[in-house]
C-alpha positions as CSV (number, residue, x, y, z in Angstrom):
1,X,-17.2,46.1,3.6
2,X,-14.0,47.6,2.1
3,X,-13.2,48.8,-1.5
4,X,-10.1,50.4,-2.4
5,X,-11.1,53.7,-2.8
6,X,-8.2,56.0,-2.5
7,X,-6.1,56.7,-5.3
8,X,-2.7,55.1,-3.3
9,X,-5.2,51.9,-1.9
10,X,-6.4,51.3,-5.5
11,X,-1.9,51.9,-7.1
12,X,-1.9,49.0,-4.2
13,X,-4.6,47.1,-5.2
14,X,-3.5,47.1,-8.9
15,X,0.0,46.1,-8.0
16,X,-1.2,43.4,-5.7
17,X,-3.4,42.0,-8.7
18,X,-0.6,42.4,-11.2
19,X,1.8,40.5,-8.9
20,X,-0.6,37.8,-9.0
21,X,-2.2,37.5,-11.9
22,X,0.7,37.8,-13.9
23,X,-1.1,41.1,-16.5
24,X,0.2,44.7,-16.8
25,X,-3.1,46.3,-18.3
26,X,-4.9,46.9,-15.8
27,X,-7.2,50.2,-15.1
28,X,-8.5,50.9,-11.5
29,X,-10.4,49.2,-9.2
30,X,-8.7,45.6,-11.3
31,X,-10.7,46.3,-14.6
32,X,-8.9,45.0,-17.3
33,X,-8.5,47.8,-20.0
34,X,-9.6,46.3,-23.8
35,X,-9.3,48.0,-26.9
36,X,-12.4,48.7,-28.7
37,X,-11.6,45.7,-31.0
38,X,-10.7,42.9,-28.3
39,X,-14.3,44.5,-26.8
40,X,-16.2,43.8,-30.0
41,X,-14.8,40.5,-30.6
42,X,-15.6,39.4,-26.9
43,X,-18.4,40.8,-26.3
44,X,-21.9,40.9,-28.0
45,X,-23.8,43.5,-25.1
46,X,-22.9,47.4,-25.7
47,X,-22.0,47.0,-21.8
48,X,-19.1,45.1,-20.5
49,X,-20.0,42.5,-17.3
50,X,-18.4,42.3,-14.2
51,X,-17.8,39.7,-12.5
52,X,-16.4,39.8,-8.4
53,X,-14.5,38.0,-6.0
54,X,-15.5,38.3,-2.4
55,X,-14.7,37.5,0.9
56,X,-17.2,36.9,3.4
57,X,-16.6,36.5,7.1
58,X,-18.2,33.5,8.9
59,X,-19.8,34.0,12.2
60,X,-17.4,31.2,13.6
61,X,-14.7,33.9,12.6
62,X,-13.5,32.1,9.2
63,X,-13.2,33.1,5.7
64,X,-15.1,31.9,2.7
65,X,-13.9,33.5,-0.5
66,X,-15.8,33.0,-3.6
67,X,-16.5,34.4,-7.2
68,X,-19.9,35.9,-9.0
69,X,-21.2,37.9,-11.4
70,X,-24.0,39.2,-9.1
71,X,-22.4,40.2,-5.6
72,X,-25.8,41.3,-4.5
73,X,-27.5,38.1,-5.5
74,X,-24.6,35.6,-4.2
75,X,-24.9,37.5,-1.0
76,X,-28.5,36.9,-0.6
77,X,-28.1,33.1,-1.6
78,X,-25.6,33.2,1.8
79,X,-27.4,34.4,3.8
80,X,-31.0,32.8,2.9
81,X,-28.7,29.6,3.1
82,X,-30.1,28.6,-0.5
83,X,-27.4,25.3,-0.9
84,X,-27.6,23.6,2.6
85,X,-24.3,21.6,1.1
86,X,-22.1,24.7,1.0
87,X,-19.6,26.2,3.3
88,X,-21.2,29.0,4.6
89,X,-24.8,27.3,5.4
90,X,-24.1,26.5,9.1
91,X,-21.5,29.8,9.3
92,X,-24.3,32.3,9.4
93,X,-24.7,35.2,9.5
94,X,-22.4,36.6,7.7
95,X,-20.2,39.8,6.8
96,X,-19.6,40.9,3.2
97,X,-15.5,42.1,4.2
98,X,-14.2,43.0,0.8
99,X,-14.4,42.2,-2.9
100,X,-12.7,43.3,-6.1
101,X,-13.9,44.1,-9.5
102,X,-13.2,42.5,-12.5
103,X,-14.2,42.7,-16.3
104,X,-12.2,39.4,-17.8
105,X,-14.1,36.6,-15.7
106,X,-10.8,34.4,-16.3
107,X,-8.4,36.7,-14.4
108,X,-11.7,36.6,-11.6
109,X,-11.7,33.2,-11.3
110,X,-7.8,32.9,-11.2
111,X,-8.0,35.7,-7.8
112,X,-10.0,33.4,-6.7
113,X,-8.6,30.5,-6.4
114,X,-5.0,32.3,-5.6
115,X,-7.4,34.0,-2.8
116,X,-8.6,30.1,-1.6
117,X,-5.0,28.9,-0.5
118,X,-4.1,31.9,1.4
119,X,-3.9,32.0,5.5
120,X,-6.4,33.4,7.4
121,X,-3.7,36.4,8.5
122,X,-2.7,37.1,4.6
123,X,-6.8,37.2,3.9
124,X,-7.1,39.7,7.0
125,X,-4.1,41.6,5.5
126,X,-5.9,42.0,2.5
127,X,-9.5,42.9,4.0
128,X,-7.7,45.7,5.8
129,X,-5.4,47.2,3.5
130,X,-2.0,46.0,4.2
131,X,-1.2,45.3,0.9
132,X,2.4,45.7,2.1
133,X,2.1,42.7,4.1
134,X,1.1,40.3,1.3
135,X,4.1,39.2,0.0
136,X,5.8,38.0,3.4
137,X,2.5,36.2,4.5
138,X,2.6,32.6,4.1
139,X,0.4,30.5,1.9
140,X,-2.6,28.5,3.9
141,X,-0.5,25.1,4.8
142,X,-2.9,22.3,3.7
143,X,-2.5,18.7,5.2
Protein backbone atom coordinates (compact mmCIF):
# COMPACT_ATOMS: atom_id res chain seq x y z
CA UNK A 1 0.00 0.00 0.00
CA UNK A 2 1.32 3.49 -0.79
CA UNK A 3 0.94 6.89 1.01
CA UNK A 4 2.69 9.86 0.05
CA UNK A 5 5.10 10.23 2.50
CA UNK A 6 7.88 12.36 1.39
CA UNK A 7 7.66 15.93 1.59
CA UNK A 8 8.02 16.35 -2.59
CA UNK A 9 5.32 13.03 -3.08
CA UNK A 10 2.84 14.80 -0.62
CA UNK A 11 3.69 19.01 -2.77
CA UNK A 12 2.53 16.31 -5.62
CA UNK A 13 -0.18 14.84 -4.07
CA UNK A 14 -1.60 18.25 -2.89
CA UNK A 15 -1.22 19.73 -6.41
CA UNK A 16 -2.79 16.67 -8.00
CA UNK A 17 -5.87 17.09 -5.49
CA UNK A 18 -5.96 20.90 -6.03
CA UNK A 19 -6.04 20.37 -9.86
CA UNK A 20 -8.92 18.26 -9.34
CA UNK A 21 -10.92 19.35 -6.87
CA UNK A 22 -10.86 22.75 -7.81
CA UNK A 23 -9.68 24.11 -3.55
CA UNK A 24 -6.39 25.99 -2.68
CA UNK A 25 -6.49 25.23 1.21
CA UNK A 26 -5.18 22.31 1.51
CA UNK A 27 -2.62 21.00 4.41
CA UNK A 28 -0.66 17.63 3.81
CA UNK A 29 -1.56 14.45 3.20
CA UNK A 30 -5.20 16.28 1.27
CA UNK A 31 -6.59 17.50 4.77
CA UNK A 32 -8.52 20.39 4.29
CA UNK A 33 -7.27 23.25 6.70
CA UNK A 34 -10.51 24.96 8.67
CA UNK A 35 -10.35 27.77 10.82
CA UNK A 36 -11.36 27.19 14.30
CA UNK A 37 -14.78 28.82 13.53
CA UNK A 38 -15.73 26.80 10.15
CA UNK A 39 -14.50 23.66 12.79
CA UNK A 40 -17.07 24.65 15.48
CA UNK A 41 -19.83 25.34 13.23
CA UNK A 42 -19.24 21.89 11.37
CA UNK A 43 -18.42 19.87 13.78
CA UNK A 44 -19.96 18.87 17.13
CA UNK A 45 -16.91 16.06 18.26
CA UNK A 46 -13.58 17.92 19.73
CA UNK A 47 -11.89 15.55 16.89
CA UNK A 48 -12.28 16.07 13.27
CA UNK A 49 -13.29 12.66 11.09
CA UNK A 50 -11.60 11.39 8.24
CA UNK A 51 -12.95 10.03 5.69
CA UNK A 52 -10.68 7.93 2.69
CA UNK A 53 -10.65 7.08 -0.83
CA UNK A 54 -8.99 3.91 -1.76
CA UNK A 55 -8.00 1.86 -4.37
CA UNK A 56 -7.96 -1.79 -4.15
CA UNK A 57 -6.53 -4.10 -6.69
CA UNK A 58 -8.60 -7.06 -7.86
CA UNK A 59 -7.10 -10.46 -8.21
CA UNK A 60 -8.24 -10.48 -11.90
CA UNK A 61 -5.82 -7.40 -12.08
CA UNK A 62 -8.59 -4.56 -12.12
CA UNK A 63 -9.24 -1.61 -9.97
CA UNK A 64 -12.08 -0.93 -7.65
CA UNK A 65 -11.94 2.53 -6.11
CA UNK A 66 -14.17 3.47 -3.46
CA UNK A 67 -14.83 5.88 -0.42
CA UNK A 68 -15.16 5.26 3.66
CA UNK A 69 -14.81 6.66 6.72
CA UNK A 70 -13.33 3.35 8.20
CA UNK A 71 -10.46 2.15 5.75
CA UNK A 72 -9.87 -0.76 8.13
CA UNK A 73 -13.47 -1.73 8.32
CA UNK A 74 -14.31 -1.36 4.44
CA UNK A 75 -11.26 -3.43 3.91
CA UNK A 76 -12.47 -6.20 6.05
CA UNK A 77 -16.12 -6.04 4.42
CA UNK A 78 -13.90 -6.82 0.90
CA UNK A 79 -12.34 -9.24 1.74
CA UNK A 80 -15.00 -11.27 4.02
CA UNK A 81 -17.13 -10.59 0.84
CA UNK A 82 -19.93 -9.07 3.24
CA UNK A 83 -22.30 -7.63 -0.07
CA UNK A 84 -22.22 -10.68 -2.53
CA UNK A 85 -23.83 -7.89 -5.02
CA UNK A 86 -20.74 -5.74 -5.13
CA UNK A 87 -17.83 -5.44 -7.44
CA UNK A 88 -15.17 -6.88 -5.64
CA UNK A 89 -17.09 -10.14 -4.23
CA UNK A 90 -15.95 -12.59 -7.05
CA UNK A 91 -12.44 -10.31 -7.44
CA UNK A 92 -10.86 -11.70 -4.29
CA UNK A 93 -8.47 -11.47 -2.74
CA UNK A 94 -7.56 -8.32 -2.80
CA UNK A 95 -4.64 -5.59 -2.34
CA UNK A 96 -5.22 -2.37 -0.42
CA UNK A 97 -2.74 -0.19 -3.36
CA UNK A 98 -3.24 3.32 -2.16
CA UNK A 99 -5.68 5.72 -0.47
CA UNK A 100 -5.73 9.40 0.48
CA UNK A 101 -6.92 11.25 3.46
CA UNK A 102 -9.45 13.60 3.67
CA UNK A 103 -11.30 15.71 6.48
CA UNK A 104 -14.31 17.47 4.23
CA UNK A 105 -16.22 14.11 3.21
CA UNK A 106 -17.58 16.28 0.09
CA UNK A 107 -14.19 16.91 -1.45
CA UNK A 108 -13.76 12.73 -0.56
CA UNK A 109 -16.52 11.76 -2.37
CA UNK A 110 -15.90 14.23 -5.33
CA UNK A 111 -11.94 12.19 -5.63
CA UNK A 112 -13.84 9.60 -5.86
CA UNK A 113 -15.91 9.73 -8.35
CA UNK A 114 -13.15 11.77 -10.49
CA UNK A 115 -10.95 8.57 -9.44
CA UNK A 116 -14.08 6.15 -11.01
CA UNK A 117 -13.72 7.41 -14.66
CA UNK A 118 -10.08 7.24 -14.85
CA UNK A 119 -8.09 4.35 -17.11
CA UNK A 120 -6.65 1.62 -15.64
CA UNK A 121 -2.96 3.26 -16.70
CA UNK A 122 -3.83 6.90 -15.05
CA UNK A 123 -5.04 4.74 -11.76
CA UNK A 124 -1.58 2.83 -11.94
CA UNK A 125 0.12 6.20 -12.45
CA UNK A 126 -1.38 7.37 -9.44
CA UNK A 127 -0.74 4.10 -7.23
CA UNK A 128 2.92 4.56 -8.09
CA UNK A 129 3.64 7.99 -7.87
CA UNK A 130 3.79 9.52 -11.22
CA UNK A 131 1.85 12.27 -10.45
CA UNK A 132 3.65 13.84 -13.48
CA UNK A 133 1.93 11.53 -15.67
CA UNK A 134 -1.66 12.44 -14.68
CA UNK A 135 -2.57 15.17 -16.70
CA UNK A 136 -1.60 13.48 -20.24
CA UNK A 137 -3.37 10.19 -19.26
CA UNK A 138 -6.66 9.82 -20.77
CA UNK A 139 -10.00 9.57 -19.05
CA UNK A 140 -11.53 5.67 -18.87
CA UNK A 141 -13.53 5.65 -22.45
CA UNK A 142 -17.04 4.36 -21.49
CA UNK A 143 -19.33 2.75 -24.19
Amino acid sequence: MRKAKSLVVTVCVLEWIKRFVSSSDFSDRGRKIVSRTHYQAHFKSSKMKIYYVYILKCSDKTYYTGFTSNLEQRFFEHQEGKHIESYTYKRRPLELVFYFEFSEVGFAIDTEKQIKKWSKIKKEALINNEYEKLPNLAKKKFK
